[in-house]
C-alpha positions in Angstrom: 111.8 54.8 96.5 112.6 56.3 100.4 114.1 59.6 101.0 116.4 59.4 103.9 119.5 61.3 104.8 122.2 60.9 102.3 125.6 59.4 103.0 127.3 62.1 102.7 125.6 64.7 105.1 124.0 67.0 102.2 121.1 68.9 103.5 117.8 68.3 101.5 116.2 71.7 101.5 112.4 72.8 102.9 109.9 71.8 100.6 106.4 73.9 101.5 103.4 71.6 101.6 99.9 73.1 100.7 98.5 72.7 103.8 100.8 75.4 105.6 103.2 73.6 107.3 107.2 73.1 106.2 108.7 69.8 106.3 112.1 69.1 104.7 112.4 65.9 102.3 112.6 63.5 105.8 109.8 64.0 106.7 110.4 66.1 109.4 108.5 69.0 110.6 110.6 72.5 110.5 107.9 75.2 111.5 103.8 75.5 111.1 103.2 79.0 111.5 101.5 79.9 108.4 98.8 82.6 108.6 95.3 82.0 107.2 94.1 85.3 106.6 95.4 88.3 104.4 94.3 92.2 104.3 96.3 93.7 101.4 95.2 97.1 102.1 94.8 97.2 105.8 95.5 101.0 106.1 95.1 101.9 109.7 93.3 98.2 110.2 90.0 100.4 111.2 87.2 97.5 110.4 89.6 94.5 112.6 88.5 94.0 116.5 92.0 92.3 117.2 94.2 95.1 115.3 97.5 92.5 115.9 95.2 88.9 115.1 97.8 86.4 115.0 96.2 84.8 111.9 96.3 87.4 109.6 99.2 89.2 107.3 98.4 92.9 107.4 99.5 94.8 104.1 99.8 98.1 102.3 102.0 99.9 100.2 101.6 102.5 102.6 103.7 102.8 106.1 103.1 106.1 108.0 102.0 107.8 110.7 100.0 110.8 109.9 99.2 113.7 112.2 96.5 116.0 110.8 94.8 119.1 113.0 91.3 118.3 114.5 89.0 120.1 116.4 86.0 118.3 115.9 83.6 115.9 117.5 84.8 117.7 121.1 88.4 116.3 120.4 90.8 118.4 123.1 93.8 117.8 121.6 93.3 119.6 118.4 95.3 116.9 117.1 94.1 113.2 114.9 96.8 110.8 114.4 96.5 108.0 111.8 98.4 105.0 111.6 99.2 103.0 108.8 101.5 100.3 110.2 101.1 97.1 107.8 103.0 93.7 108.8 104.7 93.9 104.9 104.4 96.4 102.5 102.8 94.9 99.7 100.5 96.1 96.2 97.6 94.3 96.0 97.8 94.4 92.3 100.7 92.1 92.7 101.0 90.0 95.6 104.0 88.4 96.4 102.2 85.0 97.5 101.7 81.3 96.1 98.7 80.9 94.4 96.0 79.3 97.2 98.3 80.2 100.1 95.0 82.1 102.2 91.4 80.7 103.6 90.2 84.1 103.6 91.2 87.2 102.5 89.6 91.0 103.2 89.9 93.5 100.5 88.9 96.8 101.1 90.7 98.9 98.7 90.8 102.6 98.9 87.4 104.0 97.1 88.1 107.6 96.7 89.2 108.9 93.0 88.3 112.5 94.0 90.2 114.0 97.4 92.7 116.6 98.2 96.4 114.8 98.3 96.6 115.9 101.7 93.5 115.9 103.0 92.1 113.7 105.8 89.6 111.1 103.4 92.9 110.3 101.7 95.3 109.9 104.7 92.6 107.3 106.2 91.4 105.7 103.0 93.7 106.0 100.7 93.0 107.5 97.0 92.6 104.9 93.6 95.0 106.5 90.6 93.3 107.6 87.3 93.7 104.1 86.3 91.1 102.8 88.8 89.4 100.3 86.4 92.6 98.4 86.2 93.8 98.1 89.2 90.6 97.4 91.0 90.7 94.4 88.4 94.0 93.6 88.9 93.9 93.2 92.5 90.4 90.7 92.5 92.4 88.5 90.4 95.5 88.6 92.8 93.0 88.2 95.7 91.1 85.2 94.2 94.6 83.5 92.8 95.8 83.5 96.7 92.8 82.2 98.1 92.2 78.4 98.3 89.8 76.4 96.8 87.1 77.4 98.7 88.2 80.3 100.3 86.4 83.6 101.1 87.0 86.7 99.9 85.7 89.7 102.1 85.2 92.8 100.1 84.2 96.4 101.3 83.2 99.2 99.7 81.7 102.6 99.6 80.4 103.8 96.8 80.6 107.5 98.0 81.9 108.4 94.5 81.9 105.2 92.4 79.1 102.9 92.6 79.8 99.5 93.8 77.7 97.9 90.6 80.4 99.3 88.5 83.1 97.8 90.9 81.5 94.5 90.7 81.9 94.4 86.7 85.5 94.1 87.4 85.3 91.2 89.4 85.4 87.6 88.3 82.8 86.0 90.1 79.7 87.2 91.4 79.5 87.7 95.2 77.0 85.1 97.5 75.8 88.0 99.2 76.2 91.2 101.0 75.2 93.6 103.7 74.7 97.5 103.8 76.2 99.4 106.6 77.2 102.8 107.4 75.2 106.3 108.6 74.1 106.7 104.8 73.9 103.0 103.9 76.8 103.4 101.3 79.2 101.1 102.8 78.8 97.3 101.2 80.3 94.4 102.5 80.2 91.4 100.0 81.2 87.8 100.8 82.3 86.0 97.3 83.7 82.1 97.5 86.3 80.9 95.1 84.7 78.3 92.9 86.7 75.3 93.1 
């Protein structure tokens, strides 16, 4: 059977292809901007060197602009101001993506249970709810579901207050590897691969 244009002039709607790009039922392309990348909780996109990368979908549930006294570290302004800018707002418990729809995709979800609701380590970070477990759980399965065959997941954590062994439990998969970073080494960086 072809598809062609029908007689009467209906228009066939845009069918999405897997591989990113939209082509109606003709055949014929309509756009190919798809990103490759997603950060679901990108809060003030602090670990990105190109804070506006073209590839990537920047998410939170979070969009503000916080402005918090500061005196220290020789800052003359007295003044810190956060942003929290995401492309869409989005929960990373539920994202509102096809499954396999990203190549990679960086989670660094916030890692503070314990901190002042207006204090400074939650404004930049971000604080998990008393259901932590959960939705630490939730959102590895919604990260793996929209990553392709293949695809990387980036995860970072700091196990300043939970440990990242009990954070791992909650994942699906075991990671390939990691990396320590930070002043006190408590920062981990973990590359997983979605088995195919």
């Amino acid at each position: 059977m072809t598809i062609g244009p029908r007689k009467d002039g209906f228009q066939l709607p845009a069918v999405r292809i897997h591989i990113g790009f939209f082509f109606n039922l003709h055949g014929n392309l309509i756009m190919g901007t798809r990103k490759r990348v997603l950060d679901p909780c990108c809060g003030g996109r602090m670990m990105w060197g190109n804070k506006q990368h073209p590839d990537v979908v920047f998410g939170d549930q979070r969009n503000e602009v916080i402005t918090v006294t500061d005196r220290s570290h020789g800052n003359k302004s007295g003044t810190r101001t956060l942003r929290i800018e995401p492309d869409t707002l989005i929960d990373f418990r539920s994202l509102p993506y096809q499954d396999g729809e990203f190549k990679l995709v960086a989670f660094d979800p916030p890692h503070l249970v314990r901190a002042g609701t207006k204090s400074w380590l939650t404004a930049k970070y971000g604080k998990l709810g008393s259901d932590w477990k959960d939705d630490l759980r939730k959102g590895f399965a919604e990260c793996f579901r929209v990553l392709s065959p293949d695809g990387v997941l980036v995860f970072k954590w700091n196990e300043t207050q939970v440990k990242v062994s009990e954070v791992l439990a909650l994942a699906p998969f075991d990671p390939l590897f990691g990396h320590l970073s930070g002043r006190k080494g408590l920062t981990h960086w973990l590359v997983f691969m979605k088995p195919i």
